[in-house]
PDB file of N, CA, C and O in Angstrom, chain B, residues numbered from 101:
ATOM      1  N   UNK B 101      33.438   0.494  27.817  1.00  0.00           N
ATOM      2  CA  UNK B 101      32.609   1.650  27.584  1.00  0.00           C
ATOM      3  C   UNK B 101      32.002   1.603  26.180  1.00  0.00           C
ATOM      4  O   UNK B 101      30.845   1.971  25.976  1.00  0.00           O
ATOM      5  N   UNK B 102      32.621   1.247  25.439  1.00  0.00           N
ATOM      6  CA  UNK B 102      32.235   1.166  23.785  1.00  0.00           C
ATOM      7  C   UNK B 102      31.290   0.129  24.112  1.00  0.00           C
ATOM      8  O   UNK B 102      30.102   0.435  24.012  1.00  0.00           O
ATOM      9  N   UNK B 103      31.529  -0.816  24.412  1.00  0.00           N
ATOM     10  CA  UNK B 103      30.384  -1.967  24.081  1.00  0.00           C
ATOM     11  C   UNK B 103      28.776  -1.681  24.785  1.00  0.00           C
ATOM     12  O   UNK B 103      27.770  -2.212  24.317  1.00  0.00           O
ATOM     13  N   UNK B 104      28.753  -0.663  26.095  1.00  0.00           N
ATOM     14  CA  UNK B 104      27.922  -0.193  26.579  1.00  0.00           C
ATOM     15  C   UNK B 104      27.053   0.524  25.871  1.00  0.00           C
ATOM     16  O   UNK B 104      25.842   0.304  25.851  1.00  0.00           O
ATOM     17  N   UNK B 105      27.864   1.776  25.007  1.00  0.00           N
ATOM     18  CA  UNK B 105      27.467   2.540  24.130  1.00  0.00           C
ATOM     19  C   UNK B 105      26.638   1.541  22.844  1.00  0.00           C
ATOM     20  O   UNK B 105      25.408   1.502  22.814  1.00  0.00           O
ATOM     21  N   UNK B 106      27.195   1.041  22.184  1.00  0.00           N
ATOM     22  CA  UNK B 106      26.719   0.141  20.998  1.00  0.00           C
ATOM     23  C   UNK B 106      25.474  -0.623  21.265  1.00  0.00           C
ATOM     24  O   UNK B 106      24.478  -0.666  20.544  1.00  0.00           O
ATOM     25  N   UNK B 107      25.709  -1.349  22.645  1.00  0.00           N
ATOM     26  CA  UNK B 107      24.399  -1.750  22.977  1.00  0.00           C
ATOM     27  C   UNK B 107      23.039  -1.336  23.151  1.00  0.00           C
ATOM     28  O   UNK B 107      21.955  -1.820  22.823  1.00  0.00           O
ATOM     29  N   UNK B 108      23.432  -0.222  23.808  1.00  0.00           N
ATOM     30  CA  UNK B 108      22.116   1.043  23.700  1.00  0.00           C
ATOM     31  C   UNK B 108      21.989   1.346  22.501  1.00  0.00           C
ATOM     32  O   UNK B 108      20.871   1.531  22.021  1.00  0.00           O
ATOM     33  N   UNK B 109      22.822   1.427  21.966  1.00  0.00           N
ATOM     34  CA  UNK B 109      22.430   2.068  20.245  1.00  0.00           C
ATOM     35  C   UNK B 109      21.842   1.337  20.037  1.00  0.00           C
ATOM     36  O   UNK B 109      20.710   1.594  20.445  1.00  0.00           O
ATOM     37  N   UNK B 110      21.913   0.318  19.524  1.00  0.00           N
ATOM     38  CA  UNK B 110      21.657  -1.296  19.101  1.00  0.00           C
ATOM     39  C   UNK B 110      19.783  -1.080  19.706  1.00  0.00           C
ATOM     40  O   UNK B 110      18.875  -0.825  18.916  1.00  0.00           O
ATOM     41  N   UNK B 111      19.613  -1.227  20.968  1.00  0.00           N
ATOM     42  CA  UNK B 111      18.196  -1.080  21.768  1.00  0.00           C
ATOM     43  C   UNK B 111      17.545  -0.196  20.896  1.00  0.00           C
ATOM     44  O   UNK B 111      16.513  -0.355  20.246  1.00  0.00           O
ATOM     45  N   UNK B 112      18.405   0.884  20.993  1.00  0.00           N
ATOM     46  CA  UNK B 112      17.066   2.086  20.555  1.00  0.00           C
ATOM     47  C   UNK B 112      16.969   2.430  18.794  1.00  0.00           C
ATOM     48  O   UNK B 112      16.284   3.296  18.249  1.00  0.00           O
ATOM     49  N   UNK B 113      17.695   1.655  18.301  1.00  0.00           N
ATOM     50  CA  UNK B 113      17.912   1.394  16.701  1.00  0.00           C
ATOM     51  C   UNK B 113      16.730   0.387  16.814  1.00  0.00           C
ATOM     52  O   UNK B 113      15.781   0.875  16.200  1.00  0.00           O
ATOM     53  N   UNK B 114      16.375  -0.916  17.393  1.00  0.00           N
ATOM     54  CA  UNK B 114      15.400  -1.742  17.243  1.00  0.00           C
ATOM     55  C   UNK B 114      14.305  -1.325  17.912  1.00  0.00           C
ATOM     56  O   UNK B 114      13.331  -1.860  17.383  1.00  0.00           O
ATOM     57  N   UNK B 115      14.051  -0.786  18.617  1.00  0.00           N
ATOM     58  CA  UNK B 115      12.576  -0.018  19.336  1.00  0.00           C
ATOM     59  C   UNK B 115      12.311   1.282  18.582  1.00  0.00           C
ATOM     60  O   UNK B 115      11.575   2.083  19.157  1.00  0.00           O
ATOM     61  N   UNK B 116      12.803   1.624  17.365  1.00  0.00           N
ATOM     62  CA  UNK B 116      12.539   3.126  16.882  1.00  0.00           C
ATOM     63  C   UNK B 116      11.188   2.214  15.934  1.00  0.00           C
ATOM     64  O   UNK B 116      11.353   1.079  15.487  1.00  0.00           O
ATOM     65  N   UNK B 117      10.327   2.753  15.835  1.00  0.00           N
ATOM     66  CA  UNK B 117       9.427   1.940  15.049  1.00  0.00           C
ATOM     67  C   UNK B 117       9.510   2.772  13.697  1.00  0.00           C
ATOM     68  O   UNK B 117       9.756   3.978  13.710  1.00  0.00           O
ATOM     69  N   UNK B 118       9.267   1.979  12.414  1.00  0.00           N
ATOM     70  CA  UNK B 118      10.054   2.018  10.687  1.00  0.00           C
ATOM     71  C   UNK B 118       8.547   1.636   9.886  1.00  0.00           C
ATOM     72  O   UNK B 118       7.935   0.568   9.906  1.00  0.00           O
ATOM     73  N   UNK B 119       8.304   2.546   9.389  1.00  0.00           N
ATOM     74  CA  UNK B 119       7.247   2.608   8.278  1.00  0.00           C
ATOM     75  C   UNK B 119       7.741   1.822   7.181  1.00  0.00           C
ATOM     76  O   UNK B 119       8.513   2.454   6.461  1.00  0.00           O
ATOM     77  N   UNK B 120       7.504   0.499   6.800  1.00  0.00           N
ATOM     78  CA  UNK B 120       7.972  -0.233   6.079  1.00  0.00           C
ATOM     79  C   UNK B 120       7.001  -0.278   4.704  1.00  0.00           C
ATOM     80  O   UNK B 120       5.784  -0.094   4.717  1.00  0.00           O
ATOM     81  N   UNK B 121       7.683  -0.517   3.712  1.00  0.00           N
ATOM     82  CA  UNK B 121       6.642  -0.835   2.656  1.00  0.00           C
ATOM     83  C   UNK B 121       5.486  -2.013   2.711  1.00  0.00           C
ATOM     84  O   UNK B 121       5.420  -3.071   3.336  1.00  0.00           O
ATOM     85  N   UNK B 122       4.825  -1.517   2.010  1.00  0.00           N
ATOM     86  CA  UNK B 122       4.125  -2.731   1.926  1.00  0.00           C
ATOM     87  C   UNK B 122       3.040  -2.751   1.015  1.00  0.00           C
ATOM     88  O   UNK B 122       2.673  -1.687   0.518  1.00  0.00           O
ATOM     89  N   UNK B 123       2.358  -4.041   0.669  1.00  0.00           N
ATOM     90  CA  UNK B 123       1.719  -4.151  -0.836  1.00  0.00           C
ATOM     91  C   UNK B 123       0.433  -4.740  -0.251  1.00  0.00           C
ATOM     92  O   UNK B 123       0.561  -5.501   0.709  1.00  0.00           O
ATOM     93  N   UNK B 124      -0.760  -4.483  -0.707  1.00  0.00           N
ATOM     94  CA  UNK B 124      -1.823  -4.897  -0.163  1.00  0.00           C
ATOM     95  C   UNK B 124      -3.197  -5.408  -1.274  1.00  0.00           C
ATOM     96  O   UNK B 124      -3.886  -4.691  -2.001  1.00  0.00           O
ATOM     97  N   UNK B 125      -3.231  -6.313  -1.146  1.00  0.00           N
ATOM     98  CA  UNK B 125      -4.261  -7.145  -1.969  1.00  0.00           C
ATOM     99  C   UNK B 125      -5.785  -6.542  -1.962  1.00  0.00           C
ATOM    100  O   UNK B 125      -6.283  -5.928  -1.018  1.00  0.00           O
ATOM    101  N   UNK B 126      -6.315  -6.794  -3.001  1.00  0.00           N
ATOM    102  CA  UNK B 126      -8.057  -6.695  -2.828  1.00  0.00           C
ATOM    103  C   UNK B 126      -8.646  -5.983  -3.689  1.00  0.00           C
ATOM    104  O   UNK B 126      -8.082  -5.163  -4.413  1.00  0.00           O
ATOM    105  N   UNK B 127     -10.123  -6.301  -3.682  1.00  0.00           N
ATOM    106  CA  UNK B 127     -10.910  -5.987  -4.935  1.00  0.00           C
ATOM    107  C   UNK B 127     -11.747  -4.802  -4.465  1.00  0.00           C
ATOM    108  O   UNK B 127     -12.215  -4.837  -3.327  1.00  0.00           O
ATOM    109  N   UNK B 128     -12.043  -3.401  -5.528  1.00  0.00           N
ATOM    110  CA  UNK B 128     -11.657  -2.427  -5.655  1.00  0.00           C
ATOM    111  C   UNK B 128     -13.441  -2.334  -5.169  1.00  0.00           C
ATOM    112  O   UNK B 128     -14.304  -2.777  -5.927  1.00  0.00           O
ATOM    113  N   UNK B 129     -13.722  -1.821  -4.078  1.00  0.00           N
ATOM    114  CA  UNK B 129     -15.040  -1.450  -3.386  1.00  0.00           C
ATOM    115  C   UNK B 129     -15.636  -0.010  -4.349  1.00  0.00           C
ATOM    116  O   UNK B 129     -16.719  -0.005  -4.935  1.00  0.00           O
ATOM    117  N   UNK B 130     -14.759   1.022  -4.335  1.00  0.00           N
ATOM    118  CA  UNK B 130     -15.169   2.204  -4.898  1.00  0.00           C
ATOM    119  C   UNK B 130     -13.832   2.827  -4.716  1.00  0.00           C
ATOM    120  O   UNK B 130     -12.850   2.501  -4.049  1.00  0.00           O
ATOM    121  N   UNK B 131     -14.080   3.783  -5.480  1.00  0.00           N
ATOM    122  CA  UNK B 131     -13.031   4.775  -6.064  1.00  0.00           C
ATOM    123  C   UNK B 131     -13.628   6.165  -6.673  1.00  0.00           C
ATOM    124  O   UNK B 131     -14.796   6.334  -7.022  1.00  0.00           O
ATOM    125  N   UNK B 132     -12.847   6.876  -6.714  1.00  0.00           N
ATOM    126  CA  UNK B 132     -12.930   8.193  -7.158  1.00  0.00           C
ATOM    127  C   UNK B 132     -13.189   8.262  -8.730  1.00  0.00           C
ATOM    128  O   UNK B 132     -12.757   7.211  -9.202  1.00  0.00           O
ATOM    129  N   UNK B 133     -13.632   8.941  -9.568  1.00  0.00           N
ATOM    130  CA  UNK B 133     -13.700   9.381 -10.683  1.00  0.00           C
ATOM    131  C   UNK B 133     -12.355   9.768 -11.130  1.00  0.00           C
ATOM    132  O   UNK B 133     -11.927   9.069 -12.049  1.00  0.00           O
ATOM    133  N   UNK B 134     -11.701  10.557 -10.781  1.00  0.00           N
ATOM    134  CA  UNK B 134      -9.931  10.300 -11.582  1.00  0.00           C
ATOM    135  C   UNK B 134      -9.139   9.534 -10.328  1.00  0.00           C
ATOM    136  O   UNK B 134      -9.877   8.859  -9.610  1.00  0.00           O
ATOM    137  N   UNK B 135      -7.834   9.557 -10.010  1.00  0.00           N
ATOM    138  CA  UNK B 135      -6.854   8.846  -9.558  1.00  0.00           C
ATOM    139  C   UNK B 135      -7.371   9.285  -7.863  1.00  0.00           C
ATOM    140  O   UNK B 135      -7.940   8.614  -7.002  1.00  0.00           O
ATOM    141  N   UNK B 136      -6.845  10.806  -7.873  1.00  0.00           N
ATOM    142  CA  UNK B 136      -6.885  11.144  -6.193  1.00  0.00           C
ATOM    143  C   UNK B 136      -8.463  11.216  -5.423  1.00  0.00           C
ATOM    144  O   UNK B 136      -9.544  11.602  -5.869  1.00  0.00           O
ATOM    145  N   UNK B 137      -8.115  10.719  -4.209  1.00  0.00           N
ATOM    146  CA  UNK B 137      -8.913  10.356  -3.333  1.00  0.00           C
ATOM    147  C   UNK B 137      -9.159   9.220  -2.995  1.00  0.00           C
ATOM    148  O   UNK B 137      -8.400   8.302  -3.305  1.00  0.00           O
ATOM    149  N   UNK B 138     -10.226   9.034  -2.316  1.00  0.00           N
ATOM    150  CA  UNK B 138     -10.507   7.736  -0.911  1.00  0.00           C
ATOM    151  C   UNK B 138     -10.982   6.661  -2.358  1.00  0.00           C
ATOM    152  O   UNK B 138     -11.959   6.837  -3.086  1.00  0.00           O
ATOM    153  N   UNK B 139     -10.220   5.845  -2.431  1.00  0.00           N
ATOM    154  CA  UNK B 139     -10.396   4.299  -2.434  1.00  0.00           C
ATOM    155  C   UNK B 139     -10.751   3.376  -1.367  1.00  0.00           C
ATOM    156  O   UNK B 139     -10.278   3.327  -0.232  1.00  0.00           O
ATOM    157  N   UNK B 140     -11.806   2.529  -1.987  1.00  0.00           N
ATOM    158  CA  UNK B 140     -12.155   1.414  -1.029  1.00  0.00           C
ATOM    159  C   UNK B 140     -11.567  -0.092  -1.352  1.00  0.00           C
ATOM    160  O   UNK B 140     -12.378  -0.838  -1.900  1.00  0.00           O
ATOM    161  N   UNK B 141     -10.502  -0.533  -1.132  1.00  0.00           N
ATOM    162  CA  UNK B 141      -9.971  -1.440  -1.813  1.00  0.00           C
ATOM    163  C   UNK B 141      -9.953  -3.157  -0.429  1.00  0.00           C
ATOM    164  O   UNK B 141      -9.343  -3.173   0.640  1.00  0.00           O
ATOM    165  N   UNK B 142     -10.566  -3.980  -0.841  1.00  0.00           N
ATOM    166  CA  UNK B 142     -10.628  -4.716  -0.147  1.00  0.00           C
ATOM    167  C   UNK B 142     -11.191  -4.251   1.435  1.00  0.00           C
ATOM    168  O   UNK B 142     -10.546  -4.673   2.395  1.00  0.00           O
ATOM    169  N   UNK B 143     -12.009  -3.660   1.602  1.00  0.00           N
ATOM    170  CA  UNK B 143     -12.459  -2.565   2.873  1.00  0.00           C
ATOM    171  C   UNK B 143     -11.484  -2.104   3.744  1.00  0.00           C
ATOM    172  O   UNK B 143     -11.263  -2.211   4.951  1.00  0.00           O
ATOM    173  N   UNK B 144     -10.902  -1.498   2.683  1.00  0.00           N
ATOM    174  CA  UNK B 144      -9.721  -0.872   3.388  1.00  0.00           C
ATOM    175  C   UNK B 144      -9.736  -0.057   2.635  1.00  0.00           C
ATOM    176  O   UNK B 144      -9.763  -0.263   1.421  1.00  0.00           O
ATOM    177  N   UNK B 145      -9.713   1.854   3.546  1.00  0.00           N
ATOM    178  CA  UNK B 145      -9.693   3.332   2.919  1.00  0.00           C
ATOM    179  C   UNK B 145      -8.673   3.208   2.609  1.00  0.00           C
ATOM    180  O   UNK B 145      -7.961   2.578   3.390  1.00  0.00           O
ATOM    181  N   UNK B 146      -8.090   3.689   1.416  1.00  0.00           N
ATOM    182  CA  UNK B 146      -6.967   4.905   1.325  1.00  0.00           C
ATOM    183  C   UNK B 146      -6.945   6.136   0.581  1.00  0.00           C
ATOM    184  O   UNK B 146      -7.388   6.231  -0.563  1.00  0.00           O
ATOM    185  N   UNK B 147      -6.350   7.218   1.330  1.00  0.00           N
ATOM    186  CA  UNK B 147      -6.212   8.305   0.732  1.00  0.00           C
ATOM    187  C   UNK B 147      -5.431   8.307  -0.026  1.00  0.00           C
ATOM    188  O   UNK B 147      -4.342   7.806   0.258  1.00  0.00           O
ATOM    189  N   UNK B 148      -5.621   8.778  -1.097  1.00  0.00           N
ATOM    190  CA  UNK B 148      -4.225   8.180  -2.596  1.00  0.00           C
ATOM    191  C   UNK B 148      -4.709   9.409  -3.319  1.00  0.00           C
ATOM    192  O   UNK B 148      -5.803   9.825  -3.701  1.00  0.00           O
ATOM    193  N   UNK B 149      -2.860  10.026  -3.374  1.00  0.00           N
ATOM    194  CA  UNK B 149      -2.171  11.065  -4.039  1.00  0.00           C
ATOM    195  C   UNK B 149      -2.573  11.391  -5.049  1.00  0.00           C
ATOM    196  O   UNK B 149      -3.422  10.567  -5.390  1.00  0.00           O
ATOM    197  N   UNK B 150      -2.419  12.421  -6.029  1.00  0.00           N
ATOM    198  CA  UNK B 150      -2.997  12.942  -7.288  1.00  0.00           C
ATOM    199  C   UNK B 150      -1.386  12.087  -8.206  1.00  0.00           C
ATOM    200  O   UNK B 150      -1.314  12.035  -9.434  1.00  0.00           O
ATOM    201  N   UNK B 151      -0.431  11.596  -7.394  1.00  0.00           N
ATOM    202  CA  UNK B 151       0.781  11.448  -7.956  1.00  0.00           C
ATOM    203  C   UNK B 151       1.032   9.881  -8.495  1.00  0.00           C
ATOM    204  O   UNK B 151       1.958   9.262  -9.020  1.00  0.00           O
ATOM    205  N   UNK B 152      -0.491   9.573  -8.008  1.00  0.00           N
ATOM    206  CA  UNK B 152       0.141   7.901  -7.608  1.00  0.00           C
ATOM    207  C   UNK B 152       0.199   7.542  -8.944  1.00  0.00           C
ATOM    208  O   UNK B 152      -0.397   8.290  -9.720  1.00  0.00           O
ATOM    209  N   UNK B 153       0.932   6.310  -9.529  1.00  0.00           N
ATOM    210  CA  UNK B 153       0.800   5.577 -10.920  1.00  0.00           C
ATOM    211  C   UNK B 153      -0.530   4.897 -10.866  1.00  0.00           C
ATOM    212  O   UNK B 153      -0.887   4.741  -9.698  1.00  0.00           O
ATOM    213  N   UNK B 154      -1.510   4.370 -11.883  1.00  0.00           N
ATOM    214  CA  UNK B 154      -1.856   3.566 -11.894  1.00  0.00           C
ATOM    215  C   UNK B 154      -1.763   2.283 -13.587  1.00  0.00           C
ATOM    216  O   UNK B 154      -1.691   2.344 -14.814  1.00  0.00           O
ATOM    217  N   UNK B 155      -1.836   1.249 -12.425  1.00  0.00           N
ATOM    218  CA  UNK B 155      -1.488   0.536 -13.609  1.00  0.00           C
ATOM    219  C   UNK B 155      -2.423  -0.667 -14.175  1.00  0.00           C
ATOM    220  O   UNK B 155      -2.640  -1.689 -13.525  1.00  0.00           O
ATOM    221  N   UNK B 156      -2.877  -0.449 -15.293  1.00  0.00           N
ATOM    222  CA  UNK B 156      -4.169  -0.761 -15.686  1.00  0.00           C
ATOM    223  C   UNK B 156      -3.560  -2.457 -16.798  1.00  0.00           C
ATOM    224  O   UNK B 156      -4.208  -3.170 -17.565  1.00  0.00           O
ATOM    225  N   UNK B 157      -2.402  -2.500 -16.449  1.00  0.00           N
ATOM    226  CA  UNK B 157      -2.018  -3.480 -17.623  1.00  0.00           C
ATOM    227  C   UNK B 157      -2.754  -4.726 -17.728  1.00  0.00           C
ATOM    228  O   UNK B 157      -2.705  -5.456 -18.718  1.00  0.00           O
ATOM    229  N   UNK B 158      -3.547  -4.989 -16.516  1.00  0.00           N
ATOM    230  CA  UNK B 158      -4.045  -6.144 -16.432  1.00  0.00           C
ATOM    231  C   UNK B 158      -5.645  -5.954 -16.435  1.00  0.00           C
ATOM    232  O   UNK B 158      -6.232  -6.643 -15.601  1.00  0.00           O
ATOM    233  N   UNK B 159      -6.319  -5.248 -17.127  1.00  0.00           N
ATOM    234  CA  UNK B 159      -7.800  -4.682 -17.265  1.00  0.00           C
ATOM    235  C   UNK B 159      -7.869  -3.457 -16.160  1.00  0.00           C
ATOM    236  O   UNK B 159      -7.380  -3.392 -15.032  1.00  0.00           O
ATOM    237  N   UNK B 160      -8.654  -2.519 -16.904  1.00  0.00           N
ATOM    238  CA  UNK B 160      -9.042  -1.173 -16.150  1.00  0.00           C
ATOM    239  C   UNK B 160      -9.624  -1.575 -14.630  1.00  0.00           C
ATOM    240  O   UNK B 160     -10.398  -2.462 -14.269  1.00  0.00           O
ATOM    241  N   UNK B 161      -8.859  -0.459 -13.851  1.00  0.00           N
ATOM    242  CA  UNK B 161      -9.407  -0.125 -12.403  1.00  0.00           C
ATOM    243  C   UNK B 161     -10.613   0.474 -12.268  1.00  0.00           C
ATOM    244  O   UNK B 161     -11.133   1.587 -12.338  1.00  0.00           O
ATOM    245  N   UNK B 162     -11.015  -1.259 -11.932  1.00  0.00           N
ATOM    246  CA  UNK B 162     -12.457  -0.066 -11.860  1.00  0.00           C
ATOM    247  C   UNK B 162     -13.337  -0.987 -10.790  1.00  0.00           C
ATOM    248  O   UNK B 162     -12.828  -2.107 -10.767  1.00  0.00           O
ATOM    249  N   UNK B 163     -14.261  -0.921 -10.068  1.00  0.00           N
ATOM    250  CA  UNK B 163     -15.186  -1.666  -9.124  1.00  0.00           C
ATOM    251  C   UNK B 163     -15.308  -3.258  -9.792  1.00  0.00           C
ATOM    252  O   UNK B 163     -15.673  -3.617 -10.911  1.00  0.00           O
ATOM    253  N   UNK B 164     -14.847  -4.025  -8.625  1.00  0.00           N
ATOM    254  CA  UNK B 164     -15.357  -5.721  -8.838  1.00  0.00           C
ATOM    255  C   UNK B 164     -13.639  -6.079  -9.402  1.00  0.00           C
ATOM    256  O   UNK B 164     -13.368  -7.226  -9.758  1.00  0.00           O
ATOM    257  N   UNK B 165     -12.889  -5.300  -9.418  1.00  0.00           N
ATOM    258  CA  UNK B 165     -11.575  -6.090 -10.038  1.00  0.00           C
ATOM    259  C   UNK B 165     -10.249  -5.881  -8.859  1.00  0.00           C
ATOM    260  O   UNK B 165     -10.208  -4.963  -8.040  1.00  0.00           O
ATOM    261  N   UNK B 166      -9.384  -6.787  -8.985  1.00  0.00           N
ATOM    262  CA  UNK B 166      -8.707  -7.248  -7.972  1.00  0.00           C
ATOM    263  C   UNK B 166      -7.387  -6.285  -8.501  1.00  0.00           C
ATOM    264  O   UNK B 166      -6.843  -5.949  -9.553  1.00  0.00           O
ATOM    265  N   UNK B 167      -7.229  -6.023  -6.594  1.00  0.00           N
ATOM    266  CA  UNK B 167      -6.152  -4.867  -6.923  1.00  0.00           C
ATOM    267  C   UNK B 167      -5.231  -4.891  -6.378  1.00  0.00           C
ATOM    268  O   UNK B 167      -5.592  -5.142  -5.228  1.00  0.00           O
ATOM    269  N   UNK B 168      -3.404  -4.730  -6.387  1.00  0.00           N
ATOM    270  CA  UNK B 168      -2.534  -4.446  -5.117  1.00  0.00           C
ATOM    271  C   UNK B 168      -2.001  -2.836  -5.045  1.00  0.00           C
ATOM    272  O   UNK B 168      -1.671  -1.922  -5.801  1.00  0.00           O
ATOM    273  N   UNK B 169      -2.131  -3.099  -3.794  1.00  0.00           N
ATOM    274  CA  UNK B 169      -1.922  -1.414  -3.533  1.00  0.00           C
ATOM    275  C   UNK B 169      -0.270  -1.707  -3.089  1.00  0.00           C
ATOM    276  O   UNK B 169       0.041  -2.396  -2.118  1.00  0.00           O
ATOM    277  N   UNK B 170       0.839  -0.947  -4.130  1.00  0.00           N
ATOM    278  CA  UNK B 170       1.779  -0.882  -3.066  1.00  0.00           C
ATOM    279  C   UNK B 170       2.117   0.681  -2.355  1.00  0.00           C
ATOM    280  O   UNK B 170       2.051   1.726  -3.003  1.00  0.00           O
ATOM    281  N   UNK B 171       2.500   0.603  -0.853  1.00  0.00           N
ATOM    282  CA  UNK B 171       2.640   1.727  -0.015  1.00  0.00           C
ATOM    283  C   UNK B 171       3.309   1.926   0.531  1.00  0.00           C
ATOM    284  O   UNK B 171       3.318   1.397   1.642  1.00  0.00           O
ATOM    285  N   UNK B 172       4.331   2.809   0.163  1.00  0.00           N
ATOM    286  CA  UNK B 172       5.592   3.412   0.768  1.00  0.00           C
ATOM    287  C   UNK B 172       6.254   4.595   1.741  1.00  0.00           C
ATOM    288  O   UNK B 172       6.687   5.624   1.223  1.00  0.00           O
ATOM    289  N   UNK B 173       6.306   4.379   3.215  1.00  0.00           N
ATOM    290  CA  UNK B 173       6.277   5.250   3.996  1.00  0.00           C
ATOM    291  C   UNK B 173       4.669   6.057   4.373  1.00  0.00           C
ATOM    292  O   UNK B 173       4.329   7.240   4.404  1.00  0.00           O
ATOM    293  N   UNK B 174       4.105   5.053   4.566  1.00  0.00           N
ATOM    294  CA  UNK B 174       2.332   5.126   4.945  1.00  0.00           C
ATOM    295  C   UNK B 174       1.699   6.284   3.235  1.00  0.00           C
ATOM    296  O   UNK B 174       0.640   6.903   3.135  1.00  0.00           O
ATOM    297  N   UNK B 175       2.717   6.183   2.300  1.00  0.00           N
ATOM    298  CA  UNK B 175       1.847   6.732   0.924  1.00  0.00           C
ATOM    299  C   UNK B 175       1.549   5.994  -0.092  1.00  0.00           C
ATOM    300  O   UNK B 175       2.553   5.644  -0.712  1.00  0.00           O
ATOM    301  N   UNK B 176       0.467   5.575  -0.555  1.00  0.00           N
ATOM    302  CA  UNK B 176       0.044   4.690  -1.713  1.00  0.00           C
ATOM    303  C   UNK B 176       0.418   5.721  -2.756  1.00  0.00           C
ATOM    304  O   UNK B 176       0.081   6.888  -2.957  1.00  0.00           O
ATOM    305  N   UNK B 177       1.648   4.436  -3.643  1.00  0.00           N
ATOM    306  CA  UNK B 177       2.656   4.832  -4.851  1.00  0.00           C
ATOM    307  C   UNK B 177       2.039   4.382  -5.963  1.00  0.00           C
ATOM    308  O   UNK B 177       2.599   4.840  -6.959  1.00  0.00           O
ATOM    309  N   UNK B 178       1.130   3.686  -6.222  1.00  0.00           N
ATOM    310  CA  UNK B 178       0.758   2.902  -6.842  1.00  0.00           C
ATOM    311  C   UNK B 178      -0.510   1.417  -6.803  1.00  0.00           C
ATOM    312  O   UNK B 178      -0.440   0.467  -6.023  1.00  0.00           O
ATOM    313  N   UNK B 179      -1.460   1.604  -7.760  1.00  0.00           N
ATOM    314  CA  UNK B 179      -2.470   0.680  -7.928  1.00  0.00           C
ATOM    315  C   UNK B 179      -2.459  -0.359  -9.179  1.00  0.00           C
ATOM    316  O   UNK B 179      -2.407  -0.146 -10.391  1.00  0.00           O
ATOM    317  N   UNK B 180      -2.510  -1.230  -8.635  1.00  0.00           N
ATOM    318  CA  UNK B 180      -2.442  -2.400 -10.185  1.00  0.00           C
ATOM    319  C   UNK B 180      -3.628  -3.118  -9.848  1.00  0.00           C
ATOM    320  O   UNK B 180      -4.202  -3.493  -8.826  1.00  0.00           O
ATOM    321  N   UNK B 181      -3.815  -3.181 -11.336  1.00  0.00           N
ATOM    322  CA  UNK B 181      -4.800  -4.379 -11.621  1.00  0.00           C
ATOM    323  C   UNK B 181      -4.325  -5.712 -11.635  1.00  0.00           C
ATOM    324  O   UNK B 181      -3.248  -5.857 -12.213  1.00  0.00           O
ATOM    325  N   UNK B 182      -4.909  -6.843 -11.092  1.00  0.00           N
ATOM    326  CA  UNK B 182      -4.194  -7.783 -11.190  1.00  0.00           C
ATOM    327  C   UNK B 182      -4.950  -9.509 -12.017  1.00  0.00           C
ATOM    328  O   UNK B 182      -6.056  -9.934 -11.684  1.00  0.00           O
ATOM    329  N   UNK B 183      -4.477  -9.882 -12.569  1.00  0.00           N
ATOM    330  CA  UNK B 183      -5.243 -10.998 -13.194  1.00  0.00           C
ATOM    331  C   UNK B 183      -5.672 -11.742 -12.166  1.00  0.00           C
ATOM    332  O   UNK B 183      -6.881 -11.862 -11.966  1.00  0.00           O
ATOM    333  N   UNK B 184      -4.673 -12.391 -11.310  1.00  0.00           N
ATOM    334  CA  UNK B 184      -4.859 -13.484 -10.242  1.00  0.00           C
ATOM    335  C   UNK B 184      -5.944 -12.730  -8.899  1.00  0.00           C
ATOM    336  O   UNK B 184      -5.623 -11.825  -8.128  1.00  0.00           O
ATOM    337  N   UNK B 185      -7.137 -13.396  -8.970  1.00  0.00           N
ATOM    338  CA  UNK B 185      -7.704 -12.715  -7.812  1.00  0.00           C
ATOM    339  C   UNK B 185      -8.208 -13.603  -6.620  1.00  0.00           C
ATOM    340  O   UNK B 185      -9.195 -13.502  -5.892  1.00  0.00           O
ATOM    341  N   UNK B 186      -6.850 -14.796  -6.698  1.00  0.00           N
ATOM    342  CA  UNK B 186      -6.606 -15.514  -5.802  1.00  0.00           C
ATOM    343  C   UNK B 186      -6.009 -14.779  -4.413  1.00  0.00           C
ATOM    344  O   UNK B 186      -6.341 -15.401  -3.404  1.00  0.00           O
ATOM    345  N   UNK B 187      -5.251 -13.665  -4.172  1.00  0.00           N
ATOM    346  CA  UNK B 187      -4.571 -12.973  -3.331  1.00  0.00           C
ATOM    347  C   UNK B 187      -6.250 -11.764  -2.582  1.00  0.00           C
ATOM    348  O   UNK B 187      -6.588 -11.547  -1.418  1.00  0.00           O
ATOM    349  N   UNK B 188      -6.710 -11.400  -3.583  1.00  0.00           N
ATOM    350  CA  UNK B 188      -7.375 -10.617  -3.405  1.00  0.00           C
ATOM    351  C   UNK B 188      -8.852 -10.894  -2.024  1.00  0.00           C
ATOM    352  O   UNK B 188      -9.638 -11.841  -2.031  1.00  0.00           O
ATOM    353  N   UNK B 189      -8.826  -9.989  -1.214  1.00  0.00           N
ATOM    354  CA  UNK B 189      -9.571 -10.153  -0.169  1.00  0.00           C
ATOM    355  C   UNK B 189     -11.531  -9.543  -0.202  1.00  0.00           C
ATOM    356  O   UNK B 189     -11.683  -8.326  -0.307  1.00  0.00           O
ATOM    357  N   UNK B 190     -12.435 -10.159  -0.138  1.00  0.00           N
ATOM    358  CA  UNK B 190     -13.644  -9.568  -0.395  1.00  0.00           C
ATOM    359  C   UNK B 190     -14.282  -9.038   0.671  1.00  0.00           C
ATOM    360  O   UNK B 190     -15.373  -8.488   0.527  1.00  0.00           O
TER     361      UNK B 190
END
């Protein structure tokens, strides 16, 4: 009976679908005038928080410069500038 039980668990533990992080490459189409709102980053929208960090350490965010978005639980946490714009998608 236990092993019946576990197994189903087991099934429906791997079919629950999991908002995973994830980090996303590309050079910065358009953007908002301060932080929040629709970014165009590698032609890809995102709606991004008034909360998010951004991180400029590698030259200012701004149109034509290569960016990773990382996104946690479908929310962009954060924008970096990035030197290498080998990753970055046009």
């Amino acid at each position: 009976m236990k092993l019946r039980f576990g197994m189903a668990a087991l099934v429906i533990a791997l079919s629950t679908p999991v908002m995973a992080d994830d980090d996303f490459y590309g050079m910065i189409e358009s953007r908002p005038d301060g932080k929040a709102g629709t970014w165009v980053i590698g032609g890809r929208s995102f709606d991004v928080p008034a909360n998010v960090k951004l991180d400029e350490d590698h030259g200012p965010l701004k149109v034509g410069v290569c960016a990773e978005v990382d996104i946690d639980d479908g929310v962009v946490e954060e924008i970096e500038s990035k030197r290498d714009n080998s990753r970055c998608q046009r």
